[in-house]
DONU-595738 format. One record per residue (C-alpha): residue number from 1; residue in one letter; x, y, z. Coordinates in steps of 0.02 Angstrom, whole numbers, plus 50000, padded with zeros to 5 digits. Layout:
residues N
+------+------+-------+-------+-------+
| resi | resn |    xx |    yy |    zz |
+------+------+-------+-------+-------+
|  NUM |    A |     X |     Y |     Z |
...
+------+------+-------+-------+-------+
This chain:
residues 344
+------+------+-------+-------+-------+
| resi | resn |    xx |    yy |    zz |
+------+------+-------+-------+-------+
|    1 |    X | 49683 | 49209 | 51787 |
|    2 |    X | 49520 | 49136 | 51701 |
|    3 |    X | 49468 | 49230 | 51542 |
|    4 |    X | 49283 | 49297 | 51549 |
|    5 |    X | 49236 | 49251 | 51349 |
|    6 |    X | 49053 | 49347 | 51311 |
|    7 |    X | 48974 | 49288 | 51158 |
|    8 |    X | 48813 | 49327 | 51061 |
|    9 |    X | 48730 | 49166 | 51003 |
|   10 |    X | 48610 | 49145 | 50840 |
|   11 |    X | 48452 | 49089 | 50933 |
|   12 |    X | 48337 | 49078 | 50785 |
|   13 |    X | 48337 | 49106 | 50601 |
|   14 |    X | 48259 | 49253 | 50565 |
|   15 |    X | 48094 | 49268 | 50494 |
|   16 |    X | 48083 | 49415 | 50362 |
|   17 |    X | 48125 | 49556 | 50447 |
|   18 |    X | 48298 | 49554 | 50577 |
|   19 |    X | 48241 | 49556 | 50782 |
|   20 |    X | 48350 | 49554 | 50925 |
|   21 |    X | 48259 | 49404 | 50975 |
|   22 |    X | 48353 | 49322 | 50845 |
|   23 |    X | 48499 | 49330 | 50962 |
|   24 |    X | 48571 | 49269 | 51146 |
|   25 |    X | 48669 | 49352 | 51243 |
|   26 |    X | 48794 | 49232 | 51338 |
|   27 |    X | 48950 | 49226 | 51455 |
|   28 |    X | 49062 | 49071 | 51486 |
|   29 |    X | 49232 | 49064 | 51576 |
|   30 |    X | 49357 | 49046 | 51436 |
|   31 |    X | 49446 | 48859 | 51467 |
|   32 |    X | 49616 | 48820 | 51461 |
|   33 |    X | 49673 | 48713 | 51320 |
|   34 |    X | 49817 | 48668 | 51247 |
|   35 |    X | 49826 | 48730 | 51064 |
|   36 |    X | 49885 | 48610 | 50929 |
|   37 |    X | 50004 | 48622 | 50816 |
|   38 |    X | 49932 | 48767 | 50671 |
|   39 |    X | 49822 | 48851 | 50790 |
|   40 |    X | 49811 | 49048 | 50860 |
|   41 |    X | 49697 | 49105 | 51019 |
|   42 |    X | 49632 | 49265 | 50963 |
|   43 |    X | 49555 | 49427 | 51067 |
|   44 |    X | 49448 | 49495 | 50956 |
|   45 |    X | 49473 | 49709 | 50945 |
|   46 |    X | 49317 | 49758 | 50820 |
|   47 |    X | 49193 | 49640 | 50719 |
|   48 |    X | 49101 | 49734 | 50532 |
|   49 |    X | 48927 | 49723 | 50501 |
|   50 |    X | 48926 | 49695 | 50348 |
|   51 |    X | 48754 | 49662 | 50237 |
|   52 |    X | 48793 | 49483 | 50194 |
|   53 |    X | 48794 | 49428 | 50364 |
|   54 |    X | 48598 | 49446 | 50365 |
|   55 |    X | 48625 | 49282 | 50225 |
|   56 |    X | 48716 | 49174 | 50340 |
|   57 |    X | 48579 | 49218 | 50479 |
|   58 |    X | 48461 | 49113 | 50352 |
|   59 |    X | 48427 | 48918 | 50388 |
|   60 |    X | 48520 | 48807 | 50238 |
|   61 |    X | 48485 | 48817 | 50060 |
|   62 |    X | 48556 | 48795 | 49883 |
|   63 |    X | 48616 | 48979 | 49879 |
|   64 |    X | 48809 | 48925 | 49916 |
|   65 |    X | 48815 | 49040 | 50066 |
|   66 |    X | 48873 | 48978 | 50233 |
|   67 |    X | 48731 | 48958 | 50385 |
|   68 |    X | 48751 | 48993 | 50545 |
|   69 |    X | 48689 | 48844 | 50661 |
|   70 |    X | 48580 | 48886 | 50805 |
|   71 |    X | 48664 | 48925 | 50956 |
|   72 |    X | 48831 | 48951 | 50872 |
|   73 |    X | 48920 | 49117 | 50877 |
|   74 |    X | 48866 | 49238 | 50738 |
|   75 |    X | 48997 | 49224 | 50628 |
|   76 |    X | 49077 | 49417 | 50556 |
|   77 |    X | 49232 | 49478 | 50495 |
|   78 |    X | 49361 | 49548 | 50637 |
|   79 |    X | 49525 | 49633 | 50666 |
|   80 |    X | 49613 | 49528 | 50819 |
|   81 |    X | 49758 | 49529 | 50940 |
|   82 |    X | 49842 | 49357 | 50955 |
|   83 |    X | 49876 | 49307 | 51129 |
|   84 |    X | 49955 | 49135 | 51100 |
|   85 |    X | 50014 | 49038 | 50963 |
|   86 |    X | 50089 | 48857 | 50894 |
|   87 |    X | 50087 | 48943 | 50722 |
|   88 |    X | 50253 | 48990 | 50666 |
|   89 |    X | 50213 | 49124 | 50562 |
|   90 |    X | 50120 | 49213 | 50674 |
|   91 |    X | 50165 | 49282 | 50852 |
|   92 |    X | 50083 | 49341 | 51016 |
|   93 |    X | 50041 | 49543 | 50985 |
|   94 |    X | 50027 | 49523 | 50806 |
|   95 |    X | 49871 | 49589 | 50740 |
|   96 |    X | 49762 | 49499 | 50610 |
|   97 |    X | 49595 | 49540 | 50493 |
|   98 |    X | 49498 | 49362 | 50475 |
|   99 |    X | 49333 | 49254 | 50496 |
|  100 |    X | 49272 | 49250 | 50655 |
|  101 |    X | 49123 | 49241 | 50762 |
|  102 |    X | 49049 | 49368 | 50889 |
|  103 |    X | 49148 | 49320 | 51044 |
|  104 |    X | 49298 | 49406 | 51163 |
|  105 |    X | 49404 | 49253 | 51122 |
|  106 |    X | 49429 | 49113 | 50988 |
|  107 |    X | 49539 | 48962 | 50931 |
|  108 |    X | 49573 | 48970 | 50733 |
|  109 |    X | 49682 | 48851 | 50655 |
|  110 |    X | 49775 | 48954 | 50523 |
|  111 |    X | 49766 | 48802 | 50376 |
|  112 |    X | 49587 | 48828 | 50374 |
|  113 |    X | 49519 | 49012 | 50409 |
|  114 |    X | 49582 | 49152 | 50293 |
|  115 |    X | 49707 | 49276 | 50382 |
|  116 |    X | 49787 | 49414 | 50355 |
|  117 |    X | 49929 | 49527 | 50433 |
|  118 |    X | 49892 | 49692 | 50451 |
|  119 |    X | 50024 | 49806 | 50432 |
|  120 |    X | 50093 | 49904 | 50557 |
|  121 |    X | 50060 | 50098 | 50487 |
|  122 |    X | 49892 | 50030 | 50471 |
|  123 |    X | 49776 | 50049 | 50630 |
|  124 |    X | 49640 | 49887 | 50673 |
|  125 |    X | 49484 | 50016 | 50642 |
|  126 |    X | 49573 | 50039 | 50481 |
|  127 |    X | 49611 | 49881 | 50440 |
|  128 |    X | 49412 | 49839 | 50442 |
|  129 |    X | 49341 | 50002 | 50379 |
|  130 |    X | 49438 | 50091 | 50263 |
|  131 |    X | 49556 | 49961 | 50193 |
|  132 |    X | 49451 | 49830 | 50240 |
|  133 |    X | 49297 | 49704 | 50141 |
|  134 |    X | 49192 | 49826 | 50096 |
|  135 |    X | 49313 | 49945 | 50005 |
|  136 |    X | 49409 | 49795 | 49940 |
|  137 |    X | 49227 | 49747 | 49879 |
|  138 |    X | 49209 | 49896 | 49791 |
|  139 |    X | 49396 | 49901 | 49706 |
|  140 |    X | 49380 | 49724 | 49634 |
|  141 |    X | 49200 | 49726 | 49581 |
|  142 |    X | 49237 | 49882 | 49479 |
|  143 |    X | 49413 | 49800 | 49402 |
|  144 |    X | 49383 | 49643 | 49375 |
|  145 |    X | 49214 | 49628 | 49324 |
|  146 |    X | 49174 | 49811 | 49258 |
|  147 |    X | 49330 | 49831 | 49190 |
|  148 |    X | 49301 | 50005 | 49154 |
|  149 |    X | 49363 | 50101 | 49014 |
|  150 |    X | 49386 | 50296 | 49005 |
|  151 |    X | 49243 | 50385 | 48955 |
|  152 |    X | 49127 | 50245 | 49001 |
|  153 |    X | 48967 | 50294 | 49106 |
|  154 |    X | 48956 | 50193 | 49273 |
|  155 |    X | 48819 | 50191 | 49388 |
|  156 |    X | 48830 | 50148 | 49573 |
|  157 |    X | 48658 | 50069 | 49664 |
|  158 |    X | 48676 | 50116 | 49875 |
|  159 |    X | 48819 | 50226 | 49797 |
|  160 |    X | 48838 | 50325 | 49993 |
|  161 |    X | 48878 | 50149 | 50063 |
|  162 |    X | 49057 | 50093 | 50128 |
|  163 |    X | 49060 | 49967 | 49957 |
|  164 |    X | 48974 | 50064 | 49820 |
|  165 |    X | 49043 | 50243 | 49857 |
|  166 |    X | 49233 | 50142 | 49849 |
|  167 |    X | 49175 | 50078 | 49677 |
|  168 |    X | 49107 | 50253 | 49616 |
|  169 |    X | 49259 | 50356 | 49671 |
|  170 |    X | 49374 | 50224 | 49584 |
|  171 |    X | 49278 | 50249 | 49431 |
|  172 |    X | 49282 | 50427 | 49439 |
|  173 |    X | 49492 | 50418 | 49449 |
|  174 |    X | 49486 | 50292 | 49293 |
|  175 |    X | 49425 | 50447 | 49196 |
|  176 |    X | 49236 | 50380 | 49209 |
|  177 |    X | 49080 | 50477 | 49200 |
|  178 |    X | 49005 | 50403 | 49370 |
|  179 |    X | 48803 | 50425 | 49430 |
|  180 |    X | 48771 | 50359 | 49604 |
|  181 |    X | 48574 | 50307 | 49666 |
|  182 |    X | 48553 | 50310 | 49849 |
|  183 |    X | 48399 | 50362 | 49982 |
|  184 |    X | 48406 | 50545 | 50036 |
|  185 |    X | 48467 | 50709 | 50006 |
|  186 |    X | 48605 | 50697 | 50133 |
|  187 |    X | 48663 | 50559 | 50057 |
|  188 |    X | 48652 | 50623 | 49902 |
|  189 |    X | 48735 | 50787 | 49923 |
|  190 |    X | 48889 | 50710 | 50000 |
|  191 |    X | 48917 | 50604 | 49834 |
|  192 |    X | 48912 | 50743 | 49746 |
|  193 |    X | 49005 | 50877 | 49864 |
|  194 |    X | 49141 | 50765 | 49933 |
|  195 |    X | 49146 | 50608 | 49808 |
|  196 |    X | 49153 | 50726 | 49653 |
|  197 |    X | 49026 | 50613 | 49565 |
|  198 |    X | 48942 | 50671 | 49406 |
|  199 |    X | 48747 | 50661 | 49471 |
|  200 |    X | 48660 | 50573 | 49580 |
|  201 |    X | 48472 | 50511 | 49570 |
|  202 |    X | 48397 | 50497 | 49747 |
|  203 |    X | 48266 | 50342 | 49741 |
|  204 |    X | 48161 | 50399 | 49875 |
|  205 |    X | 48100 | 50553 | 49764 |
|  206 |    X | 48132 | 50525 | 49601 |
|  207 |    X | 48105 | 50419 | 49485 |
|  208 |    X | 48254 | 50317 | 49442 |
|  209 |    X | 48232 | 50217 | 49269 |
|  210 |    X | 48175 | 50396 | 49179 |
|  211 |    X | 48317 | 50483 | 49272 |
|  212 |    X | 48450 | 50361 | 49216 |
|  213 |    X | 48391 | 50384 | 49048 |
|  214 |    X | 48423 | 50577 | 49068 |
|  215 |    X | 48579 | 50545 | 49143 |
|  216 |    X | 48650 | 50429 | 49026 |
|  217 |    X | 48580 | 50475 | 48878 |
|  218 |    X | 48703 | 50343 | 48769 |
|  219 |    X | 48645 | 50209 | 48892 |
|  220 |    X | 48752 | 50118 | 49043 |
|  221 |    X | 48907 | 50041 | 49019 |
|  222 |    X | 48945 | 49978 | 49199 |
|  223 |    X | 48825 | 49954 | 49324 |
|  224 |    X | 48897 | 49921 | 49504 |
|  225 |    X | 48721 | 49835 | 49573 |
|  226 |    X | 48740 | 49812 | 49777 |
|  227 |    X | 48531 | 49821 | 49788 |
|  228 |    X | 48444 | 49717 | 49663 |
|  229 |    X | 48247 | 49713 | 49616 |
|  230 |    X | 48158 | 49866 | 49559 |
|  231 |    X | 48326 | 49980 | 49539 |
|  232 |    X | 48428 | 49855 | 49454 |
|  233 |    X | 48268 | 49832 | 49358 |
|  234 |    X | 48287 | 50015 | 49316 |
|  235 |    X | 48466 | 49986 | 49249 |
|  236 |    X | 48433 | 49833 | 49139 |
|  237 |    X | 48318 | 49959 | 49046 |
|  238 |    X | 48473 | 50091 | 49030 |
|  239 |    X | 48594 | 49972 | 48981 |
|  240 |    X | 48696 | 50021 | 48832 |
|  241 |    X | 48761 | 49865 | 48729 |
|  242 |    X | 48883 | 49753 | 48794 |
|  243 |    X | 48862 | 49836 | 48965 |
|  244 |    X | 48915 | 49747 | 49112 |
|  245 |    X | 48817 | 49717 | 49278 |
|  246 |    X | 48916 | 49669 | 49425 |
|  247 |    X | 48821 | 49583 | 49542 |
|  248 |    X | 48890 | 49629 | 49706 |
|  249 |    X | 48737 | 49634 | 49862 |
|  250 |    X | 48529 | 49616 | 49830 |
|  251 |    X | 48508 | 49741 | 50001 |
|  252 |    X | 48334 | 49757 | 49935 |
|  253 |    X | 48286 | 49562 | 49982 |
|  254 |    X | 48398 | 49526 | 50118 |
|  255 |    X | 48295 | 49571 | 50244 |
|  256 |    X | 48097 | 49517 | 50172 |
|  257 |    X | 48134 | 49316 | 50186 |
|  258 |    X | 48118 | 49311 | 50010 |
|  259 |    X | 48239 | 49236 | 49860 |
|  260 |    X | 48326 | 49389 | 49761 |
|  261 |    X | 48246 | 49391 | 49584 |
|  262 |    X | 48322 | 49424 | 49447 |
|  263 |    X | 48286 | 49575 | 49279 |
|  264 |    X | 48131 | 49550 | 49196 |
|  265 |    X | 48177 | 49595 | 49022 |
|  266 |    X | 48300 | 49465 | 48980 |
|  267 |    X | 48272 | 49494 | 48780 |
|  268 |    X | 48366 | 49669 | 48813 |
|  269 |    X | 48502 | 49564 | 48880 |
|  270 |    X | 48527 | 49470 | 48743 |
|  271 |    X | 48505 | 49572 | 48599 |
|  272 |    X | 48621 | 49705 | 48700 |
|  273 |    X | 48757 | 49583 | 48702 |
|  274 |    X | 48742 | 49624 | 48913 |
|  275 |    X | 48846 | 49529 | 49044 |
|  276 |    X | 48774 | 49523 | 49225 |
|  277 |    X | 48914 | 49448 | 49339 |
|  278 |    X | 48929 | 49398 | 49534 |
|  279 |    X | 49090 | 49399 | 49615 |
|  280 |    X | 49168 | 49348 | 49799 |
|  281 |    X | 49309 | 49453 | 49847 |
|  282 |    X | 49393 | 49327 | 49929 |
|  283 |    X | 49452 | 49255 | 49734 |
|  284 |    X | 49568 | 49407 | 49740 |
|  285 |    X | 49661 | 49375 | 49918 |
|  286 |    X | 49824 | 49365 | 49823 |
|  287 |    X | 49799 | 49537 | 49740 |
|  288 |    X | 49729 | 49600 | 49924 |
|  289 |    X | 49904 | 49694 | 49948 |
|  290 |    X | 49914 | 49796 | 49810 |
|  291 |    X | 49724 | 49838 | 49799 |
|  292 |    X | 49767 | 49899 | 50002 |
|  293 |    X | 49901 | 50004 | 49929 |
|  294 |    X | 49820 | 50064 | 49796 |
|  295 |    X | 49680 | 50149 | 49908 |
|  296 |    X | 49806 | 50194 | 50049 |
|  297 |    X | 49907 | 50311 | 49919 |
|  298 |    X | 49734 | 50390 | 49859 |
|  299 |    X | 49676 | 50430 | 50039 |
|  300 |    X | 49847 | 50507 | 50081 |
|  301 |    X | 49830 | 50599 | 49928 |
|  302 |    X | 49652 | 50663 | 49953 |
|  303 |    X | 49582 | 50581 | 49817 |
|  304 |    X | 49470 | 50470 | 49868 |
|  305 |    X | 49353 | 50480 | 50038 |
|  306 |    X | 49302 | 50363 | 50173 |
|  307 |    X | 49201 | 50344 | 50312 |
|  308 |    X | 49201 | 50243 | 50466 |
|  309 |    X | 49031 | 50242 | 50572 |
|  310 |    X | 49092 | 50144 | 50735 |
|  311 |    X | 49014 | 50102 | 50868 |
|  312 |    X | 49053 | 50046 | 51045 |
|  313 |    X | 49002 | 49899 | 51160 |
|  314 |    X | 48987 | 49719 | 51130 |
|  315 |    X | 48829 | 49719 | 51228 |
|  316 |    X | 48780 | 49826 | 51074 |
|  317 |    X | 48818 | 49734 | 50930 |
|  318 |    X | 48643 | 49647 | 50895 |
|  319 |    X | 48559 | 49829 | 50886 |
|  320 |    X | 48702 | 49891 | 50782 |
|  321 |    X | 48691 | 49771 | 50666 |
|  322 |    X | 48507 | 49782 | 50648 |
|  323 |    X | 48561 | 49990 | 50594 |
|  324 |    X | 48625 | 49929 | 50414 |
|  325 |    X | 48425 | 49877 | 50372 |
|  326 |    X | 48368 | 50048 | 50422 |
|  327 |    X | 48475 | 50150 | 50332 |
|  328 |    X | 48548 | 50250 | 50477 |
|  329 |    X | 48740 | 50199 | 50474 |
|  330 |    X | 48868 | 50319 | 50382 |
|  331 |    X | 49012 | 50219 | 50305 |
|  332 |    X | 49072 | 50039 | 50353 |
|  333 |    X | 48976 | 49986 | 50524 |
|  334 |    X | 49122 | 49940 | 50640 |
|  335 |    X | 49058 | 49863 | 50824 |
|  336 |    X | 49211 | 49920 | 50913 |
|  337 |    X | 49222 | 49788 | 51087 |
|  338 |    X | 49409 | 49853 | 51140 |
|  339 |    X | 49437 | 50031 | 51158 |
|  340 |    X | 49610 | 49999 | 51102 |
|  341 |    X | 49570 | 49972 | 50932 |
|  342 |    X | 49597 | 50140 | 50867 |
|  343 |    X | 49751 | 50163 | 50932 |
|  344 |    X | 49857 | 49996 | 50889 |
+------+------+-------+-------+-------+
């Protein structure tokens, strides 16, 4: 029986601001092909939106990020079924976390797309939310670039996100004093009644470089930066010496067509003996297990809270995507395309 394969196409780079126009809607009958040796044909269950999609959306430039070519797939992270295979190591039903593009169906040769199992007390929603990028974002970005120490002070830029509230409640269990900025009081009162952080600064109302300085009195020793401009502006001026800025996301120019710039006062860098770091989570795959494990024993324990906001219909997914530019998602932003996905 043919295969119905919907797909939503990148039909122009965006200009500044994200429009559904950017997008096309399209439906093909999937063909039959033999695979070769290596490859999978995946159903895809669930894609993320995550914010550094809105990058690859961009036409190509020296910024080392991939771009999407017009009237291609929009390429995403998903959690799949496999429903054939002349890959060894993986078998039909098997479910998988990987790169892929927003389509029902896809052919991925395993030597050249990352892939991962995902394990079977683990459910697909899971898999891409709570366990997934995002939190594994915030886990390594904190480790292995802020390397915190107890009794440091760590600040968290879009702290109520799916990324920086992982990195902020990680801190907190490393025996850190942790301060998270973020837009809103609802957003703010949940970091501090159900993360347990410190304080919170709320950027819509207050000012944030004088409240940092309140806050963190003996300066900033880690600053987990997922917005850029004016805020991380805001930290550079906080910084204690030899601080260290993780680079992680520069929300605050993703969306405005313009290049992310960088602090101002570069003298305090240097004479603070500051580091400012980026990072790709993807140079940690090998270490992906035990970071999974390591957040799957807080959650049982209760020490450490998530949130999913997902979302249903793939005739959806360009409008729920657009949702991460306006603020309005809770958690990580799951498009949910097979109702099955919570369940296997």
């Amino acid at each position: 029986m043919t295969k119905v394969n919907r797909q939503w196409l990148l039909a122009k780079h965006p200009e500044k601001q994200l429009t559904e126009d950017c997008f096309e809607y399209k439906e093909e009958n999937l063909p039959e092909t033999d695979l070769a040796p290596g490859e999978i044909l995946t159903q895809n269950l669930a894609f993320l939106c995550a914010p550094t999609m809105r990058n690859w959306m961009d036409r190509p430039n020296n910024s080392l990020y991939p771009s999407i070519p017009l009237g291609q797939p929009v390429m995403t992270l998903s959690v799949a079924r496999i429903v054939a295979s002349k890959a060894p190591e993986y078998i039909v039903g098997d479910r998988i976390s990987t790169r892929a593009t927003w389509q029902d169906y896809e052919v991925i040769s395993t030597s050249s797309v990352p892939i991962s199992k995902i394990p079977k007390d683990i459910s697909a929603i899971h898999a891409l939310g709570r366990y997934g990028l995002n939190s594994l974002t915030g886990y390594f970005g904190l480790m292995k670039v802020g390397k915190p120490e107890t009794g440091n002070t760590v600040v968290v830029s879009a702290a109520a996100g799916s990324t920086g509230s992982i990195a902020a409640q990680v801190a907190r269990l490393h025996g850190c004093k942790v301060i998270g900025i973020a837009g809103g009081s609802k957003k703010c009162s949940w970091l501090k009644e159900s993360c347990g952080l410190d304080g919170v600064i709320d950027y819509k109302s207050q000012n944030v470089e004088k409240e940092l300085g309140m806050l963190c009195p003996k300066g900033i020793d880690v600053f987990f930066d997922n917005v850029g401009g004016e805020i991380l502006q805001a930290a550079v001026e906080n910084m204690a010496s030899h601080g260290r800025i993780i680079l992680c996301g520069q929300i605050a120019s993703y969306d405005n067509d313009q290049p992310a710039e960088g602090p101002k006062n570069m003298m305090r860098m240097i004479y603070g003996s500051i580091t400012m770091q980026g990072f790709l989570t993807r140079n940690y795959t090998d270490e992906f297990p035990a970071a999974i494990e390591y957040l799957k024993s807080k959650d049982e324990k209760g020490e450490i809270v998530f949130r999913e906001d997902v979302r249903e219909g793939f005739k959806n997914i360009p409008s729920i995507y657009k949702s991460l530019f306006s603020g309005s998602n809770e958690g990580a932003l799951i498009a949910q395309i097979d109702p099955s996905a919570h369940n296997i």
